[in-house]
C-alpha positions as CSV (number, residue, x, y, z in Angstrom):
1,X,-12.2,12.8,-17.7
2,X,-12.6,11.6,-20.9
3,X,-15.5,8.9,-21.6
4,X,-13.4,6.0,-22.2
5,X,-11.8,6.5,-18.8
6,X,-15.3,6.3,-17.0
7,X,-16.1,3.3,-19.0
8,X,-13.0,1.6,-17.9
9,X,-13.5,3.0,-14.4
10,X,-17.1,1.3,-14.3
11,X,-15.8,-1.8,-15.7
12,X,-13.4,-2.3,-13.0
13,X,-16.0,-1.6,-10.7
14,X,-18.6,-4.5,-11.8
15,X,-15.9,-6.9,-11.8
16,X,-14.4,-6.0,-8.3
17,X,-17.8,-6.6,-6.9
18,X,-18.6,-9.6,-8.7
19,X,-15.6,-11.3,-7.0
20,X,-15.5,-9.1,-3.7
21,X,-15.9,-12.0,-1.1
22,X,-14.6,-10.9,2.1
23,X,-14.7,-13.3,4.9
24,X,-15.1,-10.4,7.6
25,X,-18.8,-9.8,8.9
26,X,-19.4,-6.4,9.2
27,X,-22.2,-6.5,11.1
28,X,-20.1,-9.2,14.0
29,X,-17.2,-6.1,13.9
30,X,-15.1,-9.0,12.8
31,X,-12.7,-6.9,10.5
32,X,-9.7,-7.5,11.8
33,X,-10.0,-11.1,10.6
34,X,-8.5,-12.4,7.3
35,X,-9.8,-11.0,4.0
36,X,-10.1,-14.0,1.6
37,X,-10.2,-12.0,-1.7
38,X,-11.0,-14.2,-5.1
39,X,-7.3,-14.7,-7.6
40,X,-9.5,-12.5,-10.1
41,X,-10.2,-9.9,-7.8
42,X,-6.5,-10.3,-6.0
43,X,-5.4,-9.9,-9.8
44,X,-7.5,-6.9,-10.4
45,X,-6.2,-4.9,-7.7
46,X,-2.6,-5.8,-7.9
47,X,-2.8,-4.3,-11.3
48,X,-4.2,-1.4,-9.8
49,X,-1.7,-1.1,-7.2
50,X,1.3,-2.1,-9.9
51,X,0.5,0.8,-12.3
52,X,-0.2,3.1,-9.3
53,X,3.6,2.3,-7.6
54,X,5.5,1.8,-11.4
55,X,3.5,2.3,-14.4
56,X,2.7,-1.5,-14.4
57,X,6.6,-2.0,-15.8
58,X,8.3,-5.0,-15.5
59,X,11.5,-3.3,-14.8
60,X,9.5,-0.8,-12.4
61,X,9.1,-3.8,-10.0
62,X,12.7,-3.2,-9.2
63,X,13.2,0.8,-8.0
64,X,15.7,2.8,-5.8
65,X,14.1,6.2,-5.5
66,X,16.4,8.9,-5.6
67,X,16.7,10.2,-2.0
68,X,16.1,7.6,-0.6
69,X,18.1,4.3,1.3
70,X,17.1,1.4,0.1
71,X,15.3,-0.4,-3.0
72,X,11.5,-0.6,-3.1
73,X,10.3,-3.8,-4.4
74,X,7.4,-5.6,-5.8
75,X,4.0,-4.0,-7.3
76,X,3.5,-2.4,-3.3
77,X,7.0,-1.0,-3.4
78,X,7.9,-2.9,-0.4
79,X,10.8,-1.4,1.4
80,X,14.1,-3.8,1.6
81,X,16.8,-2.5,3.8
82,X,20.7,-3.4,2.6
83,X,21.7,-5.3,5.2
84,X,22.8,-4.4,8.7
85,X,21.0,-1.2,8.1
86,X,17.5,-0.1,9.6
87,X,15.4,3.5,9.2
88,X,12.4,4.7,10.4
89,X,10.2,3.3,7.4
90,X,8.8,0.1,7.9
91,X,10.5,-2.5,6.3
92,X,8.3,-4.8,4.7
93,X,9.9,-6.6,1.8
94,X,10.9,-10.3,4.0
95,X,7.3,-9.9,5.4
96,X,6.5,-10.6,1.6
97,X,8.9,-13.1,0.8
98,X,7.8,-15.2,4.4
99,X,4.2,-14.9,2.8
100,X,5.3,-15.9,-0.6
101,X,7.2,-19.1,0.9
102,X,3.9,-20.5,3.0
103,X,2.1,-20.0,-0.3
104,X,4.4,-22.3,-1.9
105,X,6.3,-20.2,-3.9
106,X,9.9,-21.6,-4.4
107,X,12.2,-18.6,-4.0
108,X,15.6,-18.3,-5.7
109,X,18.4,-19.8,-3.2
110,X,20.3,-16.5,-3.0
111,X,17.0,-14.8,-2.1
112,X,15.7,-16.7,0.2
113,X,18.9,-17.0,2.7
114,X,20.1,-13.3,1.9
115,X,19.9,-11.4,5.4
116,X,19.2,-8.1,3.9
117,X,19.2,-6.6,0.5
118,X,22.6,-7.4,-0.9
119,X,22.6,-4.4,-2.9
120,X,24.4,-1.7,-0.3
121,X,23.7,1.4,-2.4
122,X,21.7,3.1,-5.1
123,X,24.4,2.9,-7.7
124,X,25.3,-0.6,-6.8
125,X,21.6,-1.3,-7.2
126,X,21.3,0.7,-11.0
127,X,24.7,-0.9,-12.2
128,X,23.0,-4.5,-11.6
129,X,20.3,-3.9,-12.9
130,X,20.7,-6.1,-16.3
131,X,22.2,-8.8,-13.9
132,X,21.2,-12.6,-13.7
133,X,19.5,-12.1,-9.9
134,X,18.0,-9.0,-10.8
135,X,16.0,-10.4,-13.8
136,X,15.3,-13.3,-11.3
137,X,14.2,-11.1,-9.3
138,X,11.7,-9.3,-11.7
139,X,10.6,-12.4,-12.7
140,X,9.4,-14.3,-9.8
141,X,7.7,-10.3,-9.1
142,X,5.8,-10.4,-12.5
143,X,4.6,-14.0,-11.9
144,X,3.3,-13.1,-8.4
145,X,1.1,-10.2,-8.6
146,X,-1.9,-11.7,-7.4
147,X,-0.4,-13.3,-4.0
148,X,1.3,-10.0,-3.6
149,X,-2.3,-8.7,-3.8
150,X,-3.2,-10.9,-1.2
151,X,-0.1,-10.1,0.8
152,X,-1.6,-6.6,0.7
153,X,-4.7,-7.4,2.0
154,X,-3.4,-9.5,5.2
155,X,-1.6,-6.8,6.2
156,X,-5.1,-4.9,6.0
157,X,-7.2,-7.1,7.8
158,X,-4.5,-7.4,10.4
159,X,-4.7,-3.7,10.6
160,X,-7.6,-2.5,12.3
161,X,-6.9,-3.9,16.0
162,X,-3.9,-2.0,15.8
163,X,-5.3,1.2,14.8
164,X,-8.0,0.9,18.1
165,X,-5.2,0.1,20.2
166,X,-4.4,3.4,21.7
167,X,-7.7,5.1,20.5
168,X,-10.3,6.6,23.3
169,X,-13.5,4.9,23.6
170,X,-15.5,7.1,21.5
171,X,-12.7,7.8,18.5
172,X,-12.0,4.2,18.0
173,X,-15.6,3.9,17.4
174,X,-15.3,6.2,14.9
175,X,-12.8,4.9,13.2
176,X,-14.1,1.7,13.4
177,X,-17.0,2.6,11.6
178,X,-15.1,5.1,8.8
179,X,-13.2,1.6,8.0
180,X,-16.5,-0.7,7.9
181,X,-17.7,1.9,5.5
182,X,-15.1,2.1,3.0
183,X,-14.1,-2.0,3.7
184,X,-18.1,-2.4,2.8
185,X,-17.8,-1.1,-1.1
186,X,-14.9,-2.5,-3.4
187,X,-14.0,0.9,-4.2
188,X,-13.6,1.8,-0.5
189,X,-11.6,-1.8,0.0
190,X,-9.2,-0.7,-3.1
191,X,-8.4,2.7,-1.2
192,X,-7.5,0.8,2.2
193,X,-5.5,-1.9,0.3
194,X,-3.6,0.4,-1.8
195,X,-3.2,3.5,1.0
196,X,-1.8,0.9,4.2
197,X,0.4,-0.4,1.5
198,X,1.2,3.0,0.1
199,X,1.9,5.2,3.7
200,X,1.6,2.1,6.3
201,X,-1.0,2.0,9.1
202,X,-0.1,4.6,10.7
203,X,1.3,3.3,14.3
204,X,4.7,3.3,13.8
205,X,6.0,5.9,16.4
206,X,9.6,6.2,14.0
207,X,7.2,7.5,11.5
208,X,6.6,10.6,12.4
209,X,7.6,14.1,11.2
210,X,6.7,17.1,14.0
211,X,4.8,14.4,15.8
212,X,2.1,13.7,12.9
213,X,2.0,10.4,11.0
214,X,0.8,10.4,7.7
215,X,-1.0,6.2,7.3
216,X,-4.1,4.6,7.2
217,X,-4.8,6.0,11.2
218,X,-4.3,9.3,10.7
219,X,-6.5,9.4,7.1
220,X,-9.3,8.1,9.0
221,X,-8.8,9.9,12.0
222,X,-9.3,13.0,9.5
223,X,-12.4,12.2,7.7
224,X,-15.3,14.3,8.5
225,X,-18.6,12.9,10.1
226,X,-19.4,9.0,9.4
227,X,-19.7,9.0,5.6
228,X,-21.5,5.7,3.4
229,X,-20.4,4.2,0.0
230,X,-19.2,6.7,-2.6
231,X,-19.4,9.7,0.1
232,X,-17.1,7.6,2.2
233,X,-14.2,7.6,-1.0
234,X,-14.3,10.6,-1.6
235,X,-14.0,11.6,1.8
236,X,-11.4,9.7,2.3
237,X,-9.2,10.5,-1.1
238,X,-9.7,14.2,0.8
239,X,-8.7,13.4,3.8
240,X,-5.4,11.5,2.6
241,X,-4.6,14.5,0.4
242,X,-4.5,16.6,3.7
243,X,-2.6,14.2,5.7
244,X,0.1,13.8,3.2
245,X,0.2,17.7,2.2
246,X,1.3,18.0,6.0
247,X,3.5,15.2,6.0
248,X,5.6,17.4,3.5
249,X,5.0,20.6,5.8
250,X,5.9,19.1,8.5
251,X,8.8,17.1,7.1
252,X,13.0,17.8,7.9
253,X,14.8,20.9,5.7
254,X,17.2,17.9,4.8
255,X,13.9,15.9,3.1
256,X,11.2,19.0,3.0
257,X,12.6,19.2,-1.3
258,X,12.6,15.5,-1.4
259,X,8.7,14.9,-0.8
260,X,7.7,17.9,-2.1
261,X,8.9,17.0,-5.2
262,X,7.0,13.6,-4.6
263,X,3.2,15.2,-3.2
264,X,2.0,15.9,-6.8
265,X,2.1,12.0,-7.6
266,X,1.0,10.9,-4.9
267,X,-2.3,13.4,-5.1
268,X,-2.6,11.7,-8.5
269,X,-2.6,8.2,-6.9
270,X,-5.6,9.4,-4.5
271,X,-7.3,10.6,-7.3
272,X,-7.5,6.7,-8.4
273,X,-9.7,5.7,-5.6
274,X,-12.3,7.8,-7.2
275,X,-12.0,7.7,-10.7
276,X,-9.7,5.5,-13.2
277,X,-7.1,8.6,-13.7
């Protein structure tokens, strides 16, 4: 890595922790709760997150991936199903615009009482693209990165629960504890932000190829031992790397091209929990 990366890198890091303020007590367990992250640091990582999903592009907040059946929206690439159509993924796009809403956020009329993405296909999509709603639609994305930061990080707090749920005694203890360690370091808080928006928690039964999921629950069920601060990262960047290598593996002929074709990006976004590249 070249020095100026490192330098940016550390940067990053001294300000994350100088506005890291989770309300969670670690030592009361009490992670599940609600995260209340500073608008500098929610800003910080939804930067991180927006060039991680689309290059930090204006236009990148509005995507249809080739191969794929609906739009994905936002600087977390939340997933909008056309309406009167549901997949396997989770859907989280109206999730966002309910959070947006109780924040205050005054939504564009067509928007807010659409029932489903109005856009029914990819080309549809790409031939609107220069329309009135879709730069609407770019714009209210651009002017609320930090909120969909903070979106981002509810859906992490309310994670955890969900991931013990159906966990043995002594494995949920263990993943408990793999969490605290990463949620206890802002570069461990950055990988669980970005990864359970990126591949999901991980409980989803539809989300399953060959029986193997490939979010948060399954990264952490793959870490070795109980690892602390940077060892903790690292560990997990590793363990993520394996989980989604066998995602592709163990994925249909139909879509085994498909996600190949996507593994070596995403191996590039794990590399960002460890270093600025």
């Amino acid at each position: 890595m070249k020095h100026g990366s490192w330098g940016r890198a550390a940067l990053f890091l001294i300000l994350l922790a100088t506005v890291w303020t989770p309300v969670a007590s670690e030592a009361e367990g009490r992670t599940g709760d609600e995260l209340a992250i500073s608008p500098l640091q929610a800003m910080a990582v939804g930067r991180r997150i927006w060039r991680n999903e689309c290059e930090g592009t204006i236009e990148g907040l509005t995507s249809w991936n080739v191969g794929e059946n609906f739009p994905s929206l936002g600087i977390g690439h939340f997933i909008w199903y056309p309406t009167g159509r549901q997949e396997h993924f989770q859907e989280s796009f109206p999730a966002l615009l309910a959070f947006l809403r109780e924040r205050g956020v005054q939504l564009p009329r067509w928007l807010a009482e659409a029932p489903g993405c109005p856009w029914p296909t990819r080309a549809a999509f790409l031939a609107d693209r220069h329309a009135p709603r879709m730069q609407e639609l770019r714009r209210l994305l651009a002017a609320t990165v930090s909120l969909q930061a903070e979106f981002i990080a509810r859906r992490l707090a309310a994670a955890l629960p969900r991931l013990l749920a159906e966990l043995p005694p002594a494995e949920a203890d263990l993943v408990k504890a793999r969490f605290q360690a990463l949620f206890a370091t802002p570069a461990g808080l950055y990988a669980l932000m970005d990864y359970v928006n990126f591949k999901g928690e991980g409980t989803n039964p539809k989300e399953r190829y060959a029986g193997q999921g490939w979010g948060l629950l399954q990264v952490l069920q793959g870490m070795s031992g109980s690892p602390q601060g940077a060892d903790a990262v690292e560990e997990f960047a590793a363990s993520a790397a394996r989980v989604l290598e066998r995602r592709v593996a163990n994925a249909p002929a139909d879509r085994r091209a498909v996600e190949a074709g996507f593994l070596p990006g995403w191996k590039k976004r794990l590399r960002t929990y460890t270093s600025e590249s």
